[in-house]
N, C-alpha and C positions, 0 to 999 in steps of 0.2 A: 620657425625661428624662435630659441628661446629669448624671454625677456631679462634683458639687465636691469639690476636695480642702481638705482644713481644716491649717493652716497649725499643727503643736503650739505651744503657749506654753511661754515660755521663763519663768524667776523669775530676778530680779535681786537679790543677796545681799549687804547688807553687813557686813563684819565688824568689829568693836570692835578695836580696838586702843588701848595704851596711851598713844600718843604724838600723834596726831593732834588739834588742838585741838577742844573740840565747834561753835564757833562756825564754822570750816571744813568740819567734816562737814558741817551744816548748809548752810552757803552752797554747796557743791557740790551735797548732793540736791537745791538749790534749781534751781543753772544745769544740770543736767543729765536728772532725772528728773522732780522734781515741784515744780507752781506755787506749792504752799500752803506759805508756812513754816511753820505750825502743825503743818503735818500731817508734814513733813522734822522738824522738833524731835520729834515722838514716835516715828517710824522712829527716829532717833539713837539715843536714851532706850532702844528696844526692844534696839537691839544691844548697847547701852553694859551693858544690864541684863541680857541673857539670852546676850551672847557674838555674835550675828546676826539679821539682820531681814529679813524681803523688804520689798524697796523697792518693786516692780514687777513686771507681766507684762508681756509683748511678744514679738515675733516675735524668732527668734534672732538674727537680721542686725544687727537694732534694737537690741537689748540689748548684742549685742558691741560697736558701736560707741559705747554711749552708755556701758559699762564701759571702754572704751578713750582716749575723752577725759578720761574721770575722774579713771583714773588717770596719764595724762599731765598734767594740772591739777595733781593731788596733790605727783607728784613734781619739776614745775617748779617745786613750792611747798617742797619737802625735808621731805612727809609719806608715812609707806608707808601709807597709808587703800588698804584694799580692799576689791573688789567681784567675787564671781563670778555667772555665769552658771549654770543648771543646766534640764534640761526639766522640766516640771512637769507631769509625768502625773497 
């Protein structure tokens, strides 16, 4: 039987900051990561509250990319809202 290879998952981080509106945060985890606003309002809340949040898992590719229009959103918008990448062993 051949062997599959399994693809590591990545975690997708966001970090609180002081200056980014929550309403924005928000609307970004919405257009970029996840469908539920409910559930982007208490990601927010997580980072807002504890400094960072995982937003998500996903393939690394996926995640750089979906951290890379974010932050290009952010800063089109003249917010530094960030987001990193990290594996999640």
């Amino acid at each position: 039987m051949p062997k599959t290879s399994v693809v590591p998952p990545y975690r997708v981080i966001l970090h609180n900051d002081d200056v980014t509106p929550m309403d924005f945060v928000a609307d970004t985890l919405v257009r970029f990561f996840i469908s539920d606003r409910h559930h982007a309002i208490e990601i927010m809340m997580r980072a807002h509250n504890d400094g960072m949040a995982i937003v998500a898992f996903m393939p690394l590719e996926y995640a750089e990319s979906k951290v890379q229009g974010a932050h290009a959103h952010a800063r089109a918008n003249g917010y530094p809202l960030t987001f990193s990448v990290e594996r999640a062993d």
